[in-house]
N, C-alpha and C positions, 0 to 999 in steps of 0.2 A: 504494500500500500504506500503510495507515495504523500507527500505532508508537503505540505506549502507554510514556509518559517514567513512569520510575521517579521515586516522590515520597516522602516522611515525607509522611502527608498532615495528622495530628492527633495533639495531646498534651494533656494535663492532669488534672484530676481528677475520679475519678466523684463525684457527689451521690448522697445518702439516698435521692431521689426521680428517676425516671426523667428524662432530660435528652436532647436531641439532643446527640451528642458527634462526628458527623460530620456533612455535605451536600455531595451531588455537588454543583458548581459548575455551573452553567446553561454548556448548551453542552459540558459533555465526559461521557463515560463512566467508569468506575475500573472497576480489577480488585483488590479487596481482597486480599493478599495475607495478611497475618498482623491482628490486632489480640490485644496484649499487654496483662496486668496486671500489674500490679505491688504490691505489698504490702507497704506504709512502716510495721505495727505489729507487735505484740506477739504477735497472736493470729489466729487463720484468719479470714477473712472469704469472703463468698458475692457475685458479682458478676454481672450480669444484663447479658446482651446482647439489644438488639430491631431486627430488621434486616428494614427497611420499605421495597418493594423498589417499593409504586407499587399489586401487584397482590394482597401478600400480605404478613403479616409473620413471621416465622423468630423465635424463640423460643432463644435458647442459656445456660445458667446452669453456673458453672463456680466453684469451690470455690479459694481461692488462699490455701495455707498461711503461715504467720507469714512476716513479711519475706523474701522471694520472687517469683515470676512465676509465671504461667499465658498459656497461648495458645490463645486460642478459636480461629482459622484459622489454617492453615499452608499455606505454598505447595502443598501436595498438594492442600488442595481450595478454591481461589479462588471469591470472591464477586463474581459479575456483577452493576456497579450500572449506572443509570442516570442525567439529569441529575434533580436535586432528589430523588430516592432518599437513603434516611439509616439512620442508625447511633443510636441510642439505649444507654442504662445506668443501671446505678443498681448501688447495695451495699450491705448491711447495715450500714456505717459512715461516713457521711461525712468525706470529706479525708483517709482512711487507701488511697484505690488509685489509683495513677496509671495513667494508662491509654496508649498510644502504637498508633496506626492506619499500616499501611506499606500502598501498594499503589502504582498505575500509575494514569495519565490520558490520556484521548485524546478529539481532538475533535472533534465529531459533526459527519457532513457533512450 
């Protein structure tokens, strides 16, 4: 039976311009559980999730009020990745969102 270890997998800051902000690691799977915003300013900004699965890419944009958080996935509905599968972003502000990725890994037989 295979187990999927619970990990913080990423953290940092979105850019103006779309960025890889995640990569499955060669050799495991993830089960994205949450990815968080965070909003270090004054004013609402707009933040852009692209989640590039290998076969298609998902599309999610979520609005994240002055100094605050927003959660694009939540444990209700988990993201099946695979290895070299990724997570892309961007914001209408650069250095104003941090961003924080939680999910699970496991290793492909």
């Amino acid at each position: 039976m295979s187990i999927f270890t619970p990990h913080y997998l990423a953290s940092g800051q979105l850019a103006s311009s779309k960025g890889t902000i995640y990569t499955v690691p060669t050799g495991m799977r993830a089960i994205i559980d949450s990815i968080v915003y965070y909003n270090t300013t004054g004013g609402a900004l707009v933040c852009n999730s692209y989640i590039n699965d290998g076969t298609s890419r998902q599309f999610h944009k979520v609005s994240v009020p002055t100094v605050s958080r927003s959660i694009v996935l939540d444990n209700n509905s988990p993201l099946y990745l695979d290895e070299a599968d990724l997570i892309e972003g961007d914001t209408s502000s650069a250095t104003s969102v941090n961003y924080f990725i939680f999910g699970r890994l496991q290793a492909k037989r």
